[in-house]
C-alpha positions in Angstrom: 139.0 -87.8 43.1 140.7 -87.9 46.8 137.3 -87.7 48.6 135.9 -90.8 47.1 136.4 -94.1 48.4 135.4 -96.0 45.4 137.6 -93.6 42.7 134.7 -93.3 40.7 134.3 -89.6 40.6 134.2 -87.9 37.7 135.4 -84.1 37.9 133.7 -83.5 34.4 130.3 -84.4 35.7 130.8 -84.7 39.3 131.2 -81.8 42.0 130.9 -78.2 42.2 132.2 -77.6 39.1 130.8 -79.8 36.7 128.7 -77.5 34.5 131.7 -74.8 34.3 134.0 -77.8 33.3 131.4 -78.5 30.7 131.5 -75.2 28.7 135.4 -75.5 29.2 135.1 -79.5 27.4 132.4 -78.1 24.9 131.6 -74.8 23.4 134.5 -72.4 24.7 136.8 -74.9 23.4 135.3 -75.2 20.2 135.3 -71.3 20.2 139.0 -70.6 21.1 139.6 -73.5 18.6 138.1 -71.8 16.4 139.5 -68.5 16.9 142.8 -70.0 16.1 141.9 -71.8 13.5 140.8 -68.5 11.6 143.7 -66.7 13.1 146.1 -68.8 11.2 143.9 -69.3 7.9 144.1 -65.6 7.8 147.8 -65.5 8.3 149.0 -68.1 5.9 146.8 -66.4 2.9 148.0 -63.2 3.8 152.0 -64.1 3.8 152.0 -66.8 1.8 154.5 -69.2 4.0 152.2 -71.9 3.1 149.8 -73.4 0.4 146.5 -71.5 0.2 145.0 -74.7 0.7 146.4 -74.7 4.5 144.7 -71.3 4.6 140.6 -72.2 3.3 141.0 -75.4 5.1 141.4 -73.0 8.8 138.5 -71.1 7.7 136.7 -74.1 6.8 137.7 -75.9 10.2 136.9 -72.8 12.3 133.5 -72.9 10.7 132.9 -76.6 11.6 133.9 -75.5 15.2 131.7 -72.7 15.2 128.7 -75.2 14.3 129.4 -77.3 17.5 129.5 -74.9 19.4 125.6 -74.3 20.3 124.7 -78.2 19.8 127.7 -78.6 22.8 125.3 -77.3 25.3 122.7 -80.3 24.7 124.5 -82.5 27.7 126.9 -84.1 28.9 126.2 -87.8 27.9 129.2 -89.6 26.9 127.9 -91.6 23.7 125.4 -88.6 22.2 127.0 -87.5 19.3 127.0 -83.6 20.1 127.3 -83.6 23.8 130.1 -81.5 25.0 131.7 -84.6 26.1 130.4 -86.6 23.3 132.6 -88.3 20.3 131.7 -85.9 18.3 133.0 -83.3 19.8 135.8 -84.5 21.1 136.9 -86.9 17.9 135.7 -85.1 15.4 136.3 -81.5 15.7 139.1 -81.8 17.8 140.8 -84.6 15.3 140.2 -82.4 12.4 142.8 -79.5 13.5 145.1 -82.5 14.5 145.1 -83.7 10.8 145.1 -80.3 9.9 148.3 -79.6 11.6 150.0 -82.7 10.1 149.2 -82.0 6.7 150.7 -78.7 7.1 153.8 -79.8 8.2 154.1 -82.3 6.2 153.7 -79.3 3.3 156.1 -77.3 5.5 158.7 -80.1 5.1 158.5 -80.1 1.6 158.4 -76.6 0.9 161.6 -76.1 3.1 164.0 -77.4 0.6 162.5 -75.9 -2.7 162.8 -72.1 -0.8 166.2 -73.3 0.6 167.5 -74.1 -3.5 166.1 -70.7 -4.5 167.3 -68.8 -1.9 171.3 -70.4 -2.7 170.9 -69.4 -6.2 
């Protein structure tokens, strides 16, 4: 970004790096993503802290992930669809754990207060 004049230089598809910073915006995201997105699936069913809907919807996340993750090696053109820096990657499968995480604490919320009433009695 320094070494241009014009600051028009793009680290994700300019320089040395580039195709390294591609896998790191495109499929080992999607896999660590989806890693934790199982991770926590599997933890919620198993203790119950939250509804078992939380739980299928990480396994069913982590498998949307895990289909990006070869179709994120087909570029790096902004507007294609699966292109590791493409919309769909980034607003789509990247948006989905975001809603994923507000529904969940949104469920968290309400569940706080029914434990807390059982646990006084």
């Amino acid at each position: 970004m320094l070494g241009t004049s014009s600051g028009r230089f793009d680290p994700t598809t300019d320089g040395p790096l580039a195709h390294a910073n591609m896998l790191m915006h495109g499929s080992v995201t999607r896999l660590v993503t989806a890693l934790l997105l199982a991770a926590a699936g599997y933890a919620i069913l198993r203790t119950d802290t939250l509804p078992r809907w939380a739980g299928r919807t990480g396994y069913l996340l982590a498998a949307v992930n895990l289909a990006f993750v070869r179709r994120c090696s087909s570029g790096w053109t902004r507007p294609r669809f699966y292109s590791a820096l493409g919309w769909g990657n980034t607003a789509l499968t990247a948006g989905l754990i975001t809603y994923l995480a507000a529904a969940v604490g949104i469920a968290a919320m309400r569940r706080a207060p029914k434990q807390a009433v059982a646990t006084a009695r």
